[in-house]
C-alpha positions in Angstrom: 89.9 116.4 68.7 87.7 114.4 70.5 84.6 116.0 69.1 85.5 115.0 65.6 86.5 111.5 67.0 83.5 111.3 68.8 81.2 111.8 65.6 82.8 109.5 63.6 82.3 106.7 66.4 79.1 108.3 66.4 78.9 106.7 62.3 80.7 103.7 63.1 78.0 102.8 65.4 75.6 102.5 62.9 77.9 99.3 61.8 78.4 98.1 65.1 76.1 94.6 64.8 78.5 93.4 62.5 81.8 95.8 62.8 81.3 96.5 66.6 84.4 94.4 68.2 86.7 94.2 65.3 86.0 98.4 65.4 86.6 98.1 69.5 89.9 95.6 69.2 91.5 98.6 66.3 90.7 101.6 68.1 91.9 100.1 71.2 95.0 99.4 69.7 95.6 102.3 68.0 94.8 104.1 71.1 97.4 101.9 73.2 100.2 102.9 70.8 102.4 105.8 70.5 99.2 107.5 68.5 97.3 109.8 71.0 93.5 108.6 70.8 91.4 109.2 73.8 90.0 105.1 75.0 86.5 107.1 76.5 85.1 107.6 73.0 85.6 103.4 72.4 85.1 101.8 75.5 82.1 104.3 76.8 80.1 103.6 74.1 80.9 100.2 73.7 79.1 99.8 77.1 76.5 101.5 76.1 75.7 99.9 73.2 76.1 96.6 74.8 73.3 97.4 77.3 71.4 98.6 74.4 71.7 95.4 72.9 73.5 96.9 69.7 76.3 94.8 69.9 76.7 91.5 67.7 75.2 88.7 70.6 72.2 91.5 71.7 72.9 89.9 74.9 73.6 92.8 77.1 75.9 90.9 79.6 77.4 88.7 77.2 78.0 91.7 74.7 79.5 93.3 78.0 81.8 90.9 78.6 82.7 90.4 75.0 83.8 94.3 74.9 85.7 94.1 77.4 87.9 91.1 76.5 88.2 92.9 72.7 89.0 95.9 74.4 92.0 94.6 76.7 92.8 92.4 72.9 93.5 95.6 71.1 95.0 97.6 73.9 97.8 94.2 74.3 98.6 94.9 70.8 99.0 98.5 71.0 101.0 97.5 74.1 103.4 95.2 72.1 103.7 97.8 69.0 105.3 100.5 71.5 107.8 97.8 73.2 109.3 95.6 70.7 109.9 98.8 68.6 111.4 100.8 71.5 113.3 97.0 71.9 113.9 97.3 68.5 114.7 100.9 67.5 116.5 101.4 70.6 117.1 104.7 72.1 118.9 107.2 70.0 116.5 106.5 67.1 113.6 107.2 69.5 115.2 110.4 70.7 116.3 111.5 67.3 113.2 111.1 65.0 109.9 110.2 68.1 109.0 113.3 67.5 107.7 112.8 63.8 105.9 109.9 65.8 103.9 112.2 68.2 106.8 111.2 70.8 109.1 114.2 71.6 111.7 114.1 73.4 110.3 115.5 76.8 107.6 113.1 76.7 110.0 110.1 75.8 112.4 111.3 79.1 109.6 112.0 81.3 108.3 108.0 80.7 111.5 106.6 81.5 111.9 108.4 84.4 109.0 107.5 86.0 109.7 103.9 84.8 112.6 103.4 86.3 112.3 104.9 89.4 109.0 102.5 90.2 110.1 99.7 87.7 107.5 97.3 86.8 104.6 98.8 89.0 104.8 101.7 86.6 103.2 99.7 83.6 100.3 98.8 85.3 99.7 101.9 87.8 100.7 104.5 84.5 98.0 102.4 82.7 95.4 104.5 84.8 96.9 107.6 84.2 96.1 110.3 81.8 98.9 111.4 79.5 101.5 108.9 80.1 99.1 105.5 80.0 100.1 104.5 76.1 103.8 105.5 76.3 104.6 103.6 79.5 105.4 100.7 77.4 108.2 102.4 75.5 110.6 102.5 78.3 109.9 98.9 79.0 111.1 98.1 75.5 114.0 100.3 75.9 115.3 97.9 79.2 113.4 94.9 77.6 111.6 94.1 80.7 110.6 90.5 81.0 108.2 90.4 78.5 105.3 88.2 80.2 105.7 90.3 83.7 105.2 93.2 81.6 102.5 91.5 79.7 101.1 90.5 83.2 101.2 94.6 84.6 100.0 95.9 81.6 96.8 93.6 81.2 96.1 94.0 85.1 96.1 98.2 84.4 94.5 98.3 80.9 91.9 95.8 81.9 90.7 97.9 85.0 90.6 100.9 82.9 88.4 99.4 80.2 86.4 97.8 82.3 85.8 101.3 84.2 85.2 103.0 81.2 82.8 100.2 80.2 80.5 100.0 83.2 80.3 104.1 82.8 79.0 103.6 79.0 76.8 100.5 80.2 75.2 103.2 83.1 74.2 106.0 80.5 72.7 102.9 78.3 70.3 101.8 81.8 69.6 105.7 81.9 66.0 106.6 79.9 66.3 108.5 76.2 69.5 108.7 74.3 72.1 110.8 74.0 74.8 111.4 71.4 78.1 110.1 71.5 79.6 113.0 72.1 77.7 113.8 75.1 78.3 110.4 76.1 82.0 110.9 76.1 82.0 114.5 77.4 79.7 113.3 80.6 81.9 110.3 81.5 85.0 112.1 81.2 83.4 114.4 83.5 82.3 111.3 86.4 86.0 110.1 86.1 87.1 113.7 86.7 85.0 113.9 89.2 85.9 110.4 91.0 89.5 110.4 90.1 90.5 110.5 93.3 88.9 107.2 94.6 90.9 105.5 91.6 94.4 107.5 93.3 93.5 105.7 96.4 92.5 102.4 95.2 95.8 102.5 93.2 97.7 103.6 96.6 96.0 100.3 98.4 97.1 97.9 95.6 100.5 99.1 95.5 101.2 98.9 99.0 99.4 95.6 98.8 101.7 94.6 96.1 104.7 96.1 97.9 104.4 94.0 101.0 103.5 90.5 99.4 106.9 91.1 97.5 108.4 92.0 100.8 107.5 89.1 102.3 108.4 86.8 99.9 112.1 88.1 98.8 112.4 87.8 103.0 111.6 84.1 103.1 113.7 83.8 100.0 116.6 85.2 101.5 116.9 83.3 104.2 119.4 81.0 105.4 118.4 77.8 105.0 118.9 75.8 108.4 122.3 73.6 109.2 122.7 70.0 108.5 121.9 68.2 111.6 125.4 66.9 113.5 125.9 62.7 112.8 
């Protein structure tokens, strides 16, 4: 699959001066719905065409940065596809027909699960995770999770990842010759592979981070407020 994906991007490159962010924004959406599409063969060649200056401003940094915010765009809206239908379908439906929707039933249980045994963490820390990164958003809909804290979770973890992603693509483009786009793809998968677990532990940092700021502040929430001084 993502050979065949990875050729056509390969095509839709050729159209990427004046197609390249509107392509980025609906791949990244589709990929951050309930349709499985791998984000490496958008996002890694998006950085490298935007070092290579074959992006709309030929401004490597600027194109750089313009990727990126497209990218996080079209992954938002894949984001809000997935929760206001689970919000809207509701859960029998989803069980009943998800799997003619590429969302079995398995696959649907395991994502609630994990969100609600780690709540709200889970749509930003599942939003570095293989397998389970688009569908995280489903079981948010399903509880109807205060939409802009999950707007805030999701954005934190699909931001990272893109601009991961992103910075891999822009260091093959600062690399001499070229490469194809599948290559591309194929060797970046392989430095995340390969680095994966510094992204675990960097995950493990900001959770525990996270974990005791809220600590702290529910403490000083919750406590007694002092007496009224005796007249």
């Amino acid at each position: 699959m993502t050979e065949m994906i990875a050729e056509h991007i390969g095509w839709a490159a050729s159209y990427a001066h004046s197609w390249g962010f509107f392509l980025i924004f609906f791949f990244m959406a589709v990929e951050s719905s309930f349709i499985p599409f791998p984000s490496e063969v958008v996002m890694i060649p998006a950085g490298f065409l935007a070092y290579r200056c074959g992006l709309t401003f030929e401004l490597p940094w600027v194109d750089f940065t313009a990727a990126v915010v497209v990218g996080l765009a079209g992954s938002m809206a894949g984001a809000y596809v997935n929760y206001y239908l689970a919000a809207w379908l509701g859960r029998p439906f989803l069980h009943k027909y998800g799997r003619y929707f590429f969302l079995p039933e398995p696959t649907l249980d395991r994502a609630e699960e994990i969100f609600r045994r780690y709540g709200e963490l889970a749509t930003f820390v599942c939003r570095l995770l293989p397998g389970i990164r688009q569908l995280i958003s489903i079981p948010a809909g399903l509880v109807r999770m205060n939409v802009w804290r999950f707007s805030f979770f999701t954005a934190l973890g699909a931001g990272l990842w893109i601009i991961v992603l992103t910075l891999i693509g822009w260091y093959f483009g600062h690399l001499a010759g070229d490469m194809s786009y599948l290559e591309m793809v194929e060797r970046g998968k392989a430095i995340i592979s390969e680095n994966y677990v510094w992204v675990i532990l960097g995950l493990a940092v900001l959770v525990a981070a996270y974990l005791a700021v809220h600590r702290k502040v529910m403490k000083s929430t919750e406590a007694p407020s002092a007496p009224p001084p005796e007249v």
